[in-house]
Backbone bond lengths (Angstrom), bond angles and torsions (degrees), N, CA, C in turn:
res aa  C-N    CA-C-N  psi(-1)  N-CA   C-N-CA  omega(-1)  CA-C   N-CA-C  phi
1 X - - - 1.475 - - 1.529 109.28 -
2 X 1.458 127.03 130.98 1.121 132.73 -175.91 1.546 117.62 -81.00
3 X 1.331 121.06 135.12 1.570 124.85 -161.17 1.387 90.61 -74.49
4 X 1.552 105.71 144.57 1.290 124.96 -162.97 2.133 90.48 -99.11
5 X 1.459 112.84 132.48 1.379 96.87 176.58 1.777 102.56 -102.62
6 X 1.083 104.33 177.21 1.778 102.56 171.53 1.905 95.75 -154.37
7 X 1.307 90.48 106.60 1.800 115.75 156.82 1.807 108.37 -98.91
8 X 2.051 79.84 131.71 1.567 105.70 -162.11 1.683 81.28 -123.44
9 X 1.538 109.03 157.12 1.438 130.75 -168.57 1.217 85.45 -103.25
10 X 1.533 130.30 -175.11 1.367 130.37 169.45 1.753 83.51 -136.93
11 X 1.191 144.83 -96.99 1.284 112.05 -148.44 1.130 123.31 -73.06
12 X 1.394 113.37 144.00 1.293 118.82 174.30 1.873 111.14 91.26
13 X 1.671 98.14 -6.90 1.430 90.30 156.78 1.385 109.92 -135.91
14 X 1.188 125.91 -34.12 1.080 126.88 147.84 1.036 125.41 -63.93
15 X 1.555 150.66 -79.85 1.342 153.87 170.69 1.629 123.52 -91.27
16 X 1.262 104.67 120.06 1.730 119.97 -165.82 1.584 95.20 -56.85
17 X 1.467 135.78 60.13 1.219 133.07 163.61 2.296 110.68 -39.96
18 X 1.087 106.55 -34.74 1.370 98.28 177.62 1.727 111.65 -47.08
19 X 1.615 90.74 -53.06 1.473 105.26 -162.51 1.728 120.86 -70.90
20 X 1.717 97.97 -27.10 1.569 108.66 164.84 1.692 112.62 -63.56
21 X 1.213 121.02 -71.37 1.196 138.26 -165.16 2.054 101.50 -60.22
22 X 0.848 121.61 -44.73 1.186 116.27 147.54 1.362 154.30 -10.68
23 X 1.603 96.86 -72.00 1.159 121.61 171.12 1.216 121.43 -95.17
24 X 1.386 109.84 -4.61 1.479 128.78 163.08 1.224 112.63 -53.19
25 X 1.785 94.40 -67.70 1.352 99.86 -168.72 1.828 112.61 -84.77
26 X 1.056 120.80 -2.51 1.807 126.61 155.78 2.029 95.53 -60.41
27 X 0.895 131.52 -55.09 1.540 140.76 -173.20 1.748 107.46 -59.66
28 X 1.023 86.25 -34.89 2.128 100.20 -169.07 1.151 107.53 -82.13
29 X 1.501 129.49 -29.86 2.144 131.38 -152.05 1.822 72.97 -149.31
30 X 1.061 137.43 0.55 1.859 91.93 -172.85 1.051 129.71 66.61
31 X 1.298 109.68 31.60 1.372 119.84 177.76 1.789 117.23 -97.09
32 X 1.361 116.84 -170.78 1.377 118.86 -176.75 1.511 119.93 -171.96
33 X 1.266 84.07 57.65 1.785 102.43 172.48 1.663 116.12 -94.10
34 X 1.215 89.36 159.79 1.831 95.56 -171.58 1.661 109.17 -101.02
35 X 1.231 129.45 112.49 1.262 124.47 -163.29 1.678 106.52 -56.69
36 X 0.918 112.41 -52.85 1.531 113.28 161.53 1.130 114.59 -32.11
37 X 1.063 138.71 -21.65 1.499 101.90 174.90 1.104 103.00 -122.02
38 X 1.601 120.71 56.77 1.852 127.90 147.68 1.511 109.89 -67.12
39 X 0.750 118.70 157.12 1.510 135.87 -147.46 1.914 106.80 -161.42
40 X 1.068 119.51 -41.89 1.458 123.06 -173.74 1.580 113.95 -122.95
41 X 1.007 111.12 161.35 1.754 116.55 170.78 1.308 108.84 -52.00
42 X 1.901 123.23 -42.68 1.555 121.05 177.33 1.561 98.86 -78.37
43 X 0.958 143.52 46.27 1.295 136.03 -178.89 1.305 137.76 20.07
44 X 1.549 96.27 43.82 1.225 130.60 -176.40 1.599 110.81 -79.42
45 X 1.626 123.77 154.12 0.974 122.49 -26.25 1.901 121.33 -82.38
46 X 1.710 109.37 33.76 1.618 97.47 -174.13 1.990 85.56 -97.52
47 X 1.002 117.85 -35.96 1.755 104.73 161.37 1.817 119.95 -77.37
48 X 1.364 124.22 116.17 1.331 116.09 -158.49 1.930 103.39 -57.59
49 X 1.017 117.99 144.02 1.103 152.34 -174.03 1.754 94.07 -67.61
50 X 1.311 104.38 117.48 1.595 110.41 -160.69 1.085 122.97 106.09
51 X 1.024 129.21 3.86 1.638 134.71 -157.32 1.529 98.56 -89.53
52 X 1.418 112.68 119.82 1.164 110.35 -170.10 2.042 112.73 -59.91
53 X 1.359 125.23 147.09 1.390 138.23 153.70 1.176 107.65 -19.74
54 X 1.323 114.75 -87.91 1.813 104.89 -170.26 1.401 114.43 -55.60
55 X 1.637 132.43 -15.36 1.176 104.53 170.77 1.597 117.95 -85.40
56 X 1.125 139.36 -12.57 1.422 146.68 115.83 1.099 128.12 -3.02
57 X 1.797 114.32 -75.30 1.460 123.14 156.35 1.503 120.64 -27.67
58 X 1.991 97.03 -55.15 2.242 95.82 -166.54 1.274 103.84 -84.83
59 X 0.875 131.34 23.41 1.725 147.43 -178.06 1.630 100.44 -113.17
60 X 1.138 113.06 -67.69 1.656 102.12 173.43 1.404 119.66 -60.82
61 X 1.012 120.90 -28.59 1.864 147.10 -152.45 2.124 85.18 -97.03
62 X 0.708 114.72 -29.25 1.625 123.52 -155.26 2.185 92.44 -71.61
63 X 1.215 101.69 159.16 1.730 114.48 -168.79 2.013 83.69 -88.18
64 X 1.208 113.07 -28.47 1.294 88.06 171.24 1.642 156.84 -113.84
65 X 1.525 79.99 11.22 1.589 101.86 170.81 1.738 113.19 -50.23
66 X 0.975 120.04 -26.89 1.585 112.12 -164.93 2.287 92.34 -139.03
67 X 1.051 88.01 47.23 1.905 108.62 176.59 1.205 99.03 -109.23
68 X 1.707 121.28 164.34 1.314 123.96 -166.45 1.379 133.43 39.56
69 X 1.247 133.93 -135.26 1.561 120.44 156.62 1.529 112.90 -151.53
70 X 1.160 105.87 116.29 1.684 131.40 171.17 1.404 100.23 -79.82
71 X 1.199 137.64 -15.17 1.369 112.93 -171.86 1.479 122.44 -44.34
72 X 1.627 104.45 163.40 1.815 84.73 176.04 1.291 102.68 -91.19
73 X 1.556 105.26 -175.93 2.035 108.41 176.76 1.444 110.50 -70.61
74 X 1.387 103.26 135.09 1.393 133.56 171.81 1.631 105.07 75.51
75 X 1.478 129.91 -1.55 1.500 130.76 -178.03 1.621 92.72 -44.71
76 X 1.509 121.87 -61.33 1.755 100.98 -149.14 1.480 96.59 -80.46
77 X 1.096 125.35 -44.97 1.852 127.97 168.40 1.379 99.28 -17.59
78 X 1.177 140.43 -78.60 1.325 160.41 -99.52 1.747 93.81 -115.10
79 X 1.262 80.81 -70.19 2.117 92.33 177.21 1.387 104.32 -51.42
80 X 1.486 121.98 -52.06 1.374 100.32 -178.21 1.472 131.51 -76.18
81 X 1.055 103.66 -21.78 1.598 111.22 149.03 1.263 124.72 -56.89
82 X 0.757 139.54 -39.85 1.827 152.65 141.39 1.421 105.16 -31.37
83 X 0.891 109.71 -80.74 1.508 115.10 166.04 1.442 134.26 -44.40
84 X 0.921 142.97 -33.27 1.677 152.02 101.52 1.281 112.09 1.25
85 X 1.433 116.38 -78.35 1.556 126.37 178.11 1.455 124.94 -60.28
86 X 1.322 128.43 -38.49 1.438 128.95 167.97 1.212 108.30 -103.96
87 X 1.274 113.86 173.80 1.539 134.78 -177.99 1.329 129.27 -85.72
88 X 1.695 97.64 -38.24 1.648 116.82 176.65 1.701 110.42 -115.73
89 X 0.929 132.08 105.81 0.979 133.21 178.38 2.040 129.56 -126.38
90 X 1.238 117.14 93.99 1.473 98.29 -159.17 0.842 80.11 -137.05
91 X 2.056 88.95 158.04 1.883 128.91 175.37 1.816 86.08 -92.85
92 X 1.706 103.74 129.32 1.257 85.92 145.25 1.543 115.71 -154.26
93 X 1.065 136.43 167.54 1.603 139.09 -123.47 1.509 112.43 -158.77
94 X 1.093 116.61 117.90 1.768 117.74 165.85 1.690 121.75 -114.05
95 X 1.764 106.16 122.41 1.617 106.71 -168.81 1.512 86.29 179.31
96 X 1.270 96.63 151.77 1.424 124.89 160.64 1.812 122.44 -44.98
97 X 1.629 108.39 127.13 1.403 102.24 -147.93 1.474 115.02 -47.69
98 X 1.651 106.95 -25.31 1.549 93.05 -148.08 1.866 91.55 -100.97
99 X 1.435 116.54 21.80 1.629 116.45 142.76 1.507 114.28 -105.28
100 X 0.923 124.13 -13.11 1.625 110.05 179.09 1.914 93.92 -91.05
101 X 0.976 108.42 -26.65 1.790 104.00 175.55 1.460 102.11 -55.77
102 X 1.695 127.67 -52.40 1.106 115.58 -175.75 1.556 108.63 -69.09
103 X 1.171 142.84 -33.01 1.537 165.14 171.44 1.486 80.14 -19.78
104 X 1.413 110.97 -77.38 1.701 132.08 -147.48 1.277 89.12 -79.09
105 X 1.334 157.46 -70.02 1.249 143.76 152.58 1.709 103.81 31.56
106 X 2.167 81.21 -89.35 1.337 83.79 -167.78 1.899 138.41 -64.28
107 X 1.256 76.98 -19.91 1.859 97.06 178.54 1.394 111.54 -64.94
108 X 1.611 107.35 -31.32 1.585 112.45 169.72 1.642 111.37 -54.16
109 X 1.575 94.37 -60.25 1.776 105.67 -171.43 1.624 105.20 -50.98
110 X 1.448 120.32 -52.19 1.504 128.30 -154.37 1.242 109.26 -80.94
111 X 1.919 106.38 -56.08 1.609 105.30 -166.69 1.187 115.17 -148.48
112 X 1.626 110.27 77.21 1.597 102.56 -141.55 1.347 110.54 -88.47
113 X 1.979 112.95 -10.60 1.077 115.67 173.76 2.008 130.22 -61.33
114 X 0.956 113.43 -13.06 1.686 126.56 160.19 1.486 125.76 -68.55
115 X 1.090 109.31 140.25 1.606 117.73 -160.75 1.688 80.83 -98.30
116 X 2.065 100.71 152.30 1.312 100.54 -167.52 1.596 88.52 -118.56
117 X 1.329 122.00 179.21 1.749 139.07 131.23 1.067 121.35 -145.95
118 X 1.321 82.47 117.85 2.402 108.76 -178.74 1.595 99.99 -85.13
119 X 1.009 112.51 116.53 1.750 117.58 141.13 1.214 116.50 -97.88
120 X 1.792 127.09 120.05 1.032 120.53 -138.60 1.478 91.73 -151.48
121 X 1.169 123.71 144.66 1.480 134.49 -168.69 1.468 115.92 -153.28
122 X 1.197 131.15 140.61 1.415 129.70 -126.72 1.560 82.31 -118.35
123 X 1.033 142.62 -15.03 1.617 133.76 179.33 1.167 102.75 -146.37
124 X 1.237 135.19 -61.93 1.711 127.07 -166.53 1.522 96.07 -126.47
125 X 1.524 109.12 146.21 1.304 120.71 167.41 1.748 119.46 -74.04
126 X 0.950 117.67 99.58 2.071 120.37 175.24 1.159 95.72 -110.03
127 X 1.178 134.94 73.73 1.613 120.21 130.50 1.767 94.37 -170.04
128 X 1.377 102.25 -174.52 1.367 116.23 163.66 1.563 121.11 -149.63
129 X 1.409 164.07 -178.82 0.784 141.97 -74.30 1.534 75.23 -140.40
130 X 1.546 149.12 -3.53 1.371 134.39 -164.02 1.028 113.20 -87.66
131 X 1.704 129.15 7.59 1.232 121.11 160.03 1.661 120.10 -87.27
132 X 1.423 99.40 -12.12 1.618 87.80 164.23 1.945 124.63 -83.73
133 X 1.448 128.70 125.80 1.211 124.03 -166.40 1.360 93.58 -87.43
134 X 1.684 94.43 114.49 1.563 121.38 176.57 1.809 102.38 -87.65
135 X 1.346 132.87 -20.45 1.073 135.12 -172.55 1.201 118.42 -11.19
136 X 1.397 131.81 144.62 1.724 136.11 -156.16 1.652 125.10 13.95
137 X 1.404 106.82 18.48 1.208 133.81 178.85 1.871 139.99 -58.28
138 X 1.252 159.49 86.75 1.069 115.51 -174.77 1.275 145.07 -68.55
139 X 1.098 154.14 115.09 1.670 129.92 -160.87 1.841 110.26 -127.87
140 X 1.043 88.94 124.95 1.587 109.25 -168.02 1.868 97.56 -91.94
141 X 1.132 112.91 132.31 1.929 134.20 177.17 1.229 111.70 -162.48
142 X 1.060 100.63 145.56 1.761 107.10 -177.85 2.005 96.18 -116.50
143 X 1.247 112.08 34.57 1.181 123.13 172.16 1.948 114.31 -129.29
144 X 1.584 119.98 103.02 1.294 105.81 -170.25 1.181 117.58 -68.55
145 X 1.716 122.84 -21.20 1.655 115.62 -179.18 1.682 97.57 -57.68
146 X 1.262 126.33 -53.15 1.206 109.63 -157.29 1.616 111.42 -87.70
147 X 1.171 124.97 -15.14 1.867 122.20 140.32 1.662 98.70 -7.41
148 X 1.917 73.67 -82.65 1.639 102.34 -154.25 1.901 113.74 -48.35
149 X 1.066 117.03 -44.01 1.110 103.68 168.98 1.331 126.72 -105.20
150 X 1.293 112.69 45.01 1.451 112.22 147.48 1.736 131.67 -109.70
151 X 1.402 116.36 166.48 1.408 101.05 -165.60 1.902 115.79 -99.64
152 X 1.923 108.14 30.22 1.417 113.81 -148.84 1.782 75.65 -70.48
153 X 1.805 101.02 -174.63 1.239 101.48 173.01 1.610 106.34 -100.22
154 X 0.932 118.13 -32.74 1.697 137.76 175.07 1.604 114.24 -91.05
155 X 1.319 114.67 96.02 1.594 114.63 177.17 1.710 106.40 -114.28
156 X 1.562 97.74 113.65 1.720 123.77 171.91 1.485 102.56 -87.17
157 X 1.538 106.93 121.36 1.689 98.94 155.13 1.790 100.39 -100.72
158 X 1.276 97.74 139.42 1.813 88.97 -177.30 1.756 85.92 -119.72
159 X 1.869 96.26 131.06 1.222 106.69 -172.17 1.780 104.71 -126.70
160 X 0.872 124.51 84.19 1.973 139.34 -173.92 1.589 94.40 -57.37
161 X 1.387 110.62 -48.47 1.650 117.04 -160.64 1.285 118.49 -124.45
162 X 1.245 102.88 64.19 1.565 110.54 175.46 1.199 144.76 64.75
163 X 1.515 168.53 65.10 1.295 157.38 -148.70 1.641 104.36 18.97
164 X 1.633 123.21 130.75 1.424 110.95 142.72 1.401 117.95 -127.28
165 X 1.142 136.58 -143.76 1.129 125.74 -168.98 1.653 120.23 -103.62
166 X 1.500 105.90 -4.44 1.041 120.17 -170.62 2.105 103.63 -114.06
167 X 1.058 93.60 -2.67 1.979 98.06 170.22 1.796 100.22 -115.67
168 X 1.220 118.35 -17.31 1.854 118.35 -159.66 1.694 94.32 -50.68
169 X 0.660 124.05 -123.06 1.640 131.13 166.48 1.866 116.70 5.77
170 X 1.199 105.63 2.83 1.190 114.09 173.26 1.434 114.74 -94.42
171 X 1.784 128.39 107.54 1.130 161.36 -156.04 1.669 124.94 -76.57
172 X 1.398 94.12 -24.43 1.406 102.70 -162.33 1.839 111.14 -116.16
173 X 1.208 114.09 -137.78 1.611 109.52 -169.87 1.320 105.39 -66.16
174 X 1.377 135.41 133.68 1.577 143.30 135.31 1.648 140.31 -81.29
175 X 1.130 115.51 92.92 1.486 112.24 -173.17 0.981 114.91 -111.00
176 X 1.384 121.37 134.19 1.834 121.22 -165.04 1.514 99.14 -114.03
177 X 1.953 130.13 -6.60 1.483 95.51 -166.75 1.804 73.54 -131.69
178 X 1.811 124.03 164.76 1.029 116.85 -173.42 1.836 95.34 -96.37
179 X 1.174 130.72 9.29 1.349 133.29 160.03 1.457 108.45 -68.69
180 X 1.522 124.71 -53.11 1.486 137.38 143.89 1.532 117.31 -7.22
181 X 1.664 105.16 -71.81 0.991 126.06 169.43 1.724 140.06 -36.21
182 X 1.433 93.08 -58.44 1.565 126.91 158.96 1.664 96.54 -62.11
183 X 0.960 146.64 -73.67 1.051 137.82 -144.73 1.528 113.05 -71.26
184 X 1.626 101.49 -47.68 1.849 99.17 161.86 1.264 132.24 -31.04
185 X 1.868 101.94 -47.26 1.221 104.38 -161.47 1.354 115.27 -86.25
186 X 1.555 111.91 -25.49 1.437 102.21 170.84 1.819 111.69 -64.60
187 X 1.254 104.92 -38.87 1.713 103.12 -177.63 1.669 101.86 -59.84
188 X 0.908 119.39 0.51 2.163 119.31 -168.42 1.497 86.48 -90.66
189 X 1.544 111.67 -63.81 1.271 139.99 -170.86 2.064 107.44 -34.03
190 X 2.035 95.87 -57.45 1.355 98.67 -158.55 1.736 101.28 -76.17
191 X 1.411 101.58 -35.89 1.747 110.22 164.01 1.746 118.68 -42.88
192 X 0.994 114.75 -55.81 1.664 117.99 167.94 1.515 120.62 -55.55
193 X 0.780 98.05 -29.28 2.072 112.38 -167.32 1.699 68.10 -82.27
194 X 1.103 143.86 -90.96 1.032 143.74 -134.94 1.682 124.47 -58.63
195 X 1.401 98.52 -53.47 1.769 114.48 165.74 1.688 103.53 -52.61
196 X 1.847 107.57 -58.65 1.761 93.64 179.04 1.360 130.50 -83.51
197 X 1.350 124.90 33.69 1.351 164.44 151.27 1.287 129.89 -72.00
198 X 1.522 113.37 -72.22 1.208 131.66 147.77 1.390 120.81 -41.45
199 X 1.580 107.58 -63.86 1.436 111.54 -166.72 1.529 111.12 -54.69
200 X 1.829 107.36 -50.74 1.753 78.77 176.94 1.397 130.59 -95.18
201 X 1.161 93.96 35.34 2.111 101.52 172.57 1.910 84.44 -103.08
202 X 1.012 137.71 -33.87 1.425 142.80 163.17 1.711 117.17 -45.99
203 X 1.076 117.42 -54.96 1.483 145.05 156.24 2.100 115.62 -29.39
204 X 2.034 81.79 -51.09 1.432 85.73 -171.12 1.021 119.78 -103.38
205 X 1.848 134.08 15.33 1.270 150.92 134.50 1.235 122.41 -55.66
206 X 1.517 132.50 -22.36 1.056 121.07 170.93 1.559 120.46 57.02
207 X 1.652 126.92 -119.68 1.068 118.76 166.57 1.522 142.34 -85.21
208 X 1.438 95.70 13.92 1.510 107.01 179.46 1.740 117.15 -63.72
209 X 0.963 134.23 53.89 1.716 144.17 -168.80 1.665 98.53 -37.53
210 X 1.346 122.19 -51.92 1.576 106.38 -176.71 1.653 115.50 -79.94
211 X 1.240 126.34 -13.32 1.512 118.69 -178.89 1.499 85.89 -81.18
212 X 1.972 118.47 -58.34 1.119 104.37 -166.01 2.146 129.30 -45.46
213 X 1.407 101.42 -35.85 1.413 113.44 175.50 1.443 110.85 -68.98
214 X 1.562 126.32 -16.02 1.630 138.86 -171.94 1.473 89.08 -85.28
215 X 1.324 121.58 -61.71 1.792 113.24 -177.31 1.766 121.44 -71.68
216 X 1.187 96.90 -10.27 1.580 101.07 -175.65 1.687 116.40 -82.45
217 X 1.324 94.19 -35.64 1.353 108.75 163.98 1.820 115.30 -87.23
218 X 1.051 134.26 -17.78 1.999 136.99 146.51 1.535 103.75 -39.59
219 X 1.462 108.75 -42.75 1.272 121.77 -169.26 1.348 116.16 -53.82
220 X 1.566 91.03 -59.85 1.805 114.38 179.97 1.549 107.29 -48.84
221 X 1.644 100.88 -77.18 1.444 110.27 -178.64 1.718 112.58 -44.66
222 X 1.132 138.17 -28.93 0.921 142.37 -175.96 1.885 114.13 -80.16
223 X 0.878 120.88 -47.88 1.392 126.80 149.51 1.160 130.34 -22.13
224 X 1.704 112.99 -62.56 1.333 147.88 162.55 1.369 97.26 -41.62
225 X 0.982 116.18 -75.23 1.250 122.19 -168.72 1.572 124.41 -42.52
226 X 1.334 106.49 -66.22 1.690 110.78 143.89 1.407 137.88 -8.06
227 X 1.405 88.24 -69.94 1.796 108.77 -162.70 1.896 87.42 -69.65
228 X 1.274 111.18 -43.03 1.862 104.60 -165.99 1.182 89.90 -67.44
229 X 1.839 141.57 -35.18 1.310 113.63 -151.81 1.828 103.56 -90.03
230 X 1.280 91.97 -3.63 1.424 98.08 -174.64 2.013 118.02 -80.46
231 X 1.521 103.15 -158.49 1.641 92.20 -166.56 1.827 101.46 -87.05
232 X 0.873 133.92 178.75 1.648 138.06 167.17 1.359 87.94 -98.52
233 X 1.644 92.62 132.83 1.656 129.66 -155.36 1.533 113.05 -100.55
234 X 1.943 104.31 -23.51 1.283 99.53 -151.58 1.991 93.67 -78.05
């Protein structure tokens, strides 16, 4: 049976970047916006709408965007249990070096036992995460472009804070708590053990058509079984 990997995003599923950068910038101008109600990638409208780029940039770029701990509830619980339980397990992240340097910083301080991958670009970000081969993979983002173009077999959008404008149009699984999270994946996990179980006792019947149709349907019911004991997906 082939080791199942699981790629985790870091902001926004790991660390409440809305809620840092936010309150950053409420701390920086005197301001008094509610991170909750970001709505856009510029963290619009609880950052006013116009806000120039580089102040965005020295906010991400800043020693304290990724200080203290933003994580969400139960993220490092959960991951390291994950991590325990599988073999392959990685954070991985796309940004300009000298924010993913602070990124790893913090992953040192919090959870240093997880293997990382930085795609990292020294002035502007050009790419997103489809050059890493996620193949039979799960990969958890709370971003749907980069779901969408990757090739994992299991794509999680993990959403803590509500619809934004950059997950809306996103079609497939939604998980808002990383207990949620955890819980999918072991039900993905006990579903696979089971199909490649079946399948090669299926394999080694050959022409037997009624045993083979007797396990094919174990299969079914067994699935079923899973998915009900598991969390509601929609």
């Amino acid at each position: 049976m082939s080791i199942m990997k699981i790629f985790i995003d870091i902001d926004g599923v790991l660390w409440n970047t809305e809620k840092a950068i936010v309150e950053l910038y409420n701390k920086k101008y005197g301001y008094n916006a509610d991170w909750r109600d970001v709505k856009d990638w510029n963290f619009s409208p609880a950052i006013p709408a116009g806000t120039p780029d580089n102040v965005i940039n020295d906010l991400f770029e800043s020693d304290e965007v990724y200080s203290g701990n933003n994580t969400y509830e139960g993220a490092v619980e959960y991951i390291k249990k994950l991590n325990e339980e599988f073999e392959e397990v990685y954070f991985c992240t796309v940004g300009k070096n000298i924010n993913n340097s602070k990124k790893l910083e913090m992953l040192k301080r919090l959870i240093p036992e997880v293997k990382v991958i930085t795609i990292s670009f020294p002035y502007k970000v050009l790419s997103d995460k489809s050059m890493i081969n996620m193949q039979g993979a799960i990969f958890i983002d709370d971003h749907s472009s980069n779901l969408n173009s990757s090739n994992a077999k299991y794509k999680i959008l993990f959403e803590p804070n509500d619809i934004k404008n950059w997950n809306k149009k996103w079609e497939g699984i939604r998980l808002k708590t990383w207990k949620d999270v955890y819980n999918f994946i072991k039900t993905v996990k006990s579903i696979e053990y089971i199909i490649n179980e079946k399948f090669i006792k299926l394999l080694s019947l050959k022409e037997k058509k009624c045993e083979i149709d007797l396990i094919s349907e174990e299969i079914k019911k067994d699935i079923v079984k899973y998915i009900k004991s598991s969390i509601n997906c929609k």
